[in-house]
N, C-alpha and C positions, 0 to 999 in steps of 0.2 A: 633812442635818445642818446648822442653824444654825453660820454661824459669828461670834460673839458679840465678836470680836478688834475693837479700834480699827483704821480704816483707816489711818491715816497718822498719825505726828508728828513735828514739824520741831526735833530737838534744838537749844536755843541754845548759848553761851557757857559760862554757867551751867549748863547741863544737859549737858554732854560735859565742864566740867571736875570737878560732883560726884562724876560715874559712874567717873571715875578717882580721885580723890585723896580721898573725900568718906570716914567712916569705915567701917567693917565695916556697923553698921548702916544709913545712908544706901546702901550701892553693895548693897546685900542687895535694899531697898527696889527703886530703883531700875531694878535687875533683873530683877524680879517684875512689876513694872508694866509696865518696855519690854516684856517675853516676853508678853505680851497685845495686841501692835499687830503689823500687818500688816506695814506697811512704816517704816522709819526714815530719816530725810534727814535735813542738813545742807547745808553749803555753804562754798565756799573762804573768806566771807569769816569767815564762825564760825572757821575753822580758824587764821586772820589773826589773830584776837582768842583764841583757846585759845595760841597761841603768845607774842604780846606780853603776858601775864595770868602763864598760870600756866609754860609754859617759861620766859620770861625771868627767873620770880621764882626758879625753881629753880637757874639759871646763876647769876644774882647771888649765892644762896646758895655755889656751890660755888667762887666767886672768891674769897667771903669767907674760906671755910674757906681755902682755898689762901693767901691773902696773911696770915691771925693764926697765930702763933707759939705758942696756946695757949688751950685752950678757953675761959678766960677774955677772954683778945681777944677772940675769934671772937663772942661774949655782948655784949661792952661796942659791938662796931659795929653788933648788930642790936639793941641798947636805944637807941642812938642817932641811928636811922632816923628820919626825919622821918615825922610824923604818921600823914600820909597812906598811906606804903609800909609802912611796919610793921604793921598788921592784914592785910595780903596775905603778907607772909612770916610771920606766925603762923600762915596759914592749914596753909603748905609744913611748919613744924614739925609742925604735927598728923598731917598726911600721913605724914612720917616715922619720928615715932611710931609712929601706927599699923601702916604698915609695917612698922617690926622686930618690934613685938606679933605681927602675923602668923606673922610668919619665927622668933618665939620666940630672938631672936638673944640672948645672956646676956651678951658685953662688946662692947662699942663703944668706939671711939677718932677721931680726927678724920679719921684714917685713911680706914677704916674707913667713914665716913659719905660721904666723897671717894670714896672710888673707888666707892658704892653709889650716889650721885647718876650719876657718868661714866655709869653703866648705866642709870638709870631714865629720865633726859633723855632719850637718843634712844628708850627705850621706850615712854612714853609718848606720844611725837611719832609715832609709829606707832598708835597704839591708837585716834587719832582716828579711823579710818575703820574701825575693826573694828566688825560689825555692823549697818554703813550700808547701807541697797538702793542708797544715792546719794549723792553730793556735786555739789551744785548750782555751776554758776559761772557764774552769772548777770552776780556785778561783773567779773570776770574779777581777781582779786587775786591780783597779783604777788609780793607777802610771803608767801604760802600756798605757794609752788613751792617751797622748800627747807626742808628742814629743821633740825635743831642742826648747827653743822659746826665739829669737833673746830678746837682752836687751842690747844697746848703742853698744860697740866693743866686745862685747862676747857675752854671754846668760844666761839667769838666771840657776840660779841651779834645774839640772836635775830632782833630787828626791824632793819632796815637804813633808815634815813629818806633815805637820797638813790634808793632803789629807787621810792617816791613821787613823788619830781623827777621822775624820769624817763615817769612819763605811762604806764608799762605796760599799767595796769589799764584797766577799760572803763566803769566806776563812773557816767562821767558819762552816756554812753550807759544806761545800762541805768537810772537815775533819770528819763531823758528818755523811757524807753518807759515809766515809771510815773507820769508824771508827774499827772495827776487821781487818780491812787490817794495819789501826794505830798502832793498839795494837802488832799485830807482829814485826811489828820494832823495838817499846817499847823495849819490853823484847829484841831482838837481838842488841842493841846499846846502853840500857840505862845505862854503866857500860864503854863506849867511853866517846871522845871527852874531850873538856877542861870545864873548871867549867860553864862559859858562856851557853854552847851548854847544857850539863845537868841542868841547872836551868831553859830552857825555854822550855825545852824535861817535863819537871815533870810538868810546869806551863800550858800549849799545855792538856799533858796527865788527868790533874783535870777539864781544864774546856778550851775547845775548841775555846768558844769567846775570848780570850788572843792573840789570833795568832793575833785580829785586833790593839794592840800593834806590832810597827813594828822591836822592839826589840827581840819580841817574834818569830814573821814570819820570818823575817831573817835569825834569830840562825837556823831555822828549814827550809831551802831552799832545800836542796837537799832532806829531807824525802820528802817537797810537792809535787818536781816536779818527785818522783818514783812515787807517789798514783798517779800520771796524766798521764802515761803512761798508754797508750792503749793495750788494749789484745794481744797479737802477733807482736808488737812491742819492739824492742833490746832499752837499750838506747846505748846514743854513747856519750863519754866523756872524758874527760881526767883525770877527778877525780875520778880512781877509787880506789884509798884508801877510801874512804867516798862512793862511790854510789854502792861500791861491797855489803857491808854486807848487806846495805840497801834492793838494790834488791835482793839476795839472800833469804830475809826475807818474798820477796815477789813471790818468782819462777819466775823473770823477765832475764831475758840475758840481758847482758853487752858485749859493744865491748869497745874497748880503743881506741883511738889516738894515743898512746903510737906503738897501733899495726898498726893503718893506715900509722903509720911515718915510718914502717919499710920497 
């Protein structure tokens, strides 16, 4: 008997946080498509960025509720969110949404929403590895060893920046065993992105121990996690404005979300 299943795909960022938070019909999707692949990877440092993304958006949500005095507060500081963060905490309201839809829950209170976050946090921060053949640690990413960790009516903050300082991770080495697969990218992107992303793309490219600034690794999340795909491995994403040219750069296949959702 033919077996007709995709051999492999390297879930990204974007594709481990749909398949959790993403609606009824995206995680449907989703579903149906992974269930047609062989095998499913990821890696520590996806789990690094699943964590600083959408855990910490959800902590800051349940800080907020816990410090407003009333649902109205709790509205007026997430209308007040700069720019930037606030289309990320829209994302977590949907989620939520969605969620009680599921759960057909008929009154809510802030309560209610608070003690439903305490629970979903460390759930989700579990779910990352559900259904994985593997988790790759290639960078060796030290942010990825712990998970939510309880602190009074919330939890302390997700990402730790002096655990960076400390030089844990392996980041630098393992770009230096990649480093002509680097260089490709280089040259195919370093004339992209915004100012940010090329200054730490040039800073990365002189001298490889920089990426243990985590200014530097960040800017450069999506080149790490192309070099951490495995041979025969599609990635699968929804960022494919950014993870196209990349792997292209690298003769890697891309699938999109974009097409699982169709």
């Amino acid at each position: 008997m033919n077996d007709n299943r995709i051999p492999c795909l390297f879930l990204d960022t974007t594709a481990q946080i749909r398949r959790r938070i993403g609606t009824r019909k995206e995680k449907a999707n989703i579903t149906k498509h992974l269930a047609s692949t062989k095998s499913l990877v990821s890696s520590t440092f996806v789990k690094m960025e699943y964590k600083r993304r959408m855990i910490r958006d959800l902590v800051y949500m349940l800080t907020v509720l816990n410090e407003s005095d009333s649902p109205a507060a709790f509205c007026r500081r997430i209308e007040n969110l700069p720019k930037a963060q606030s289309p990320k905490i829209r994302i977590m309201f949907a989620y939520l949404a969605s969620y009680y839809e599921e759960e057909e829950t008929q009154e809510l209170s802030m309560d209610l929403i608070a003690e439903s976050l305490k629970f979903q946090i460390p759930r989700l921060w579990l779910l990352f590895d559900r259904d994985l053949s593997e988790v790759l640690d290639g960078t060796g990413c030290a942010q990825a060893r712990t998970g939510p960790i309880r602190h009074g009516e919330s939890f302390k903050s997700p990402v730790q920046h002096n655990i960076c300082k400390k030089r844990l991770c392996t980041i630098g080495d393992f770009l230096d065993t990649h480093r002509k697969r680097f260089e490709k990218i280089y040259e195919a992107v370093k004339e992209t992105g915004d100012e940010k992303f090329r200054a730490a793309l040039e800073k990365a490219f002189g001298d490889f121990s920089s990426l243990h600034d985590h200014s530097v690794c960040w800017q450069l999340g999506d080149i790490i996690i192309a070099l951490e795909i495995p041979i025969g491995c599609s990635a699968f994403t929804s960022n494919l404005c950014h993870f196209d040219p990349i792997c292209k750069a690298l003769g890697l296949k891309v699938q999109s979300l974009q097409w699982a959702d169709s």
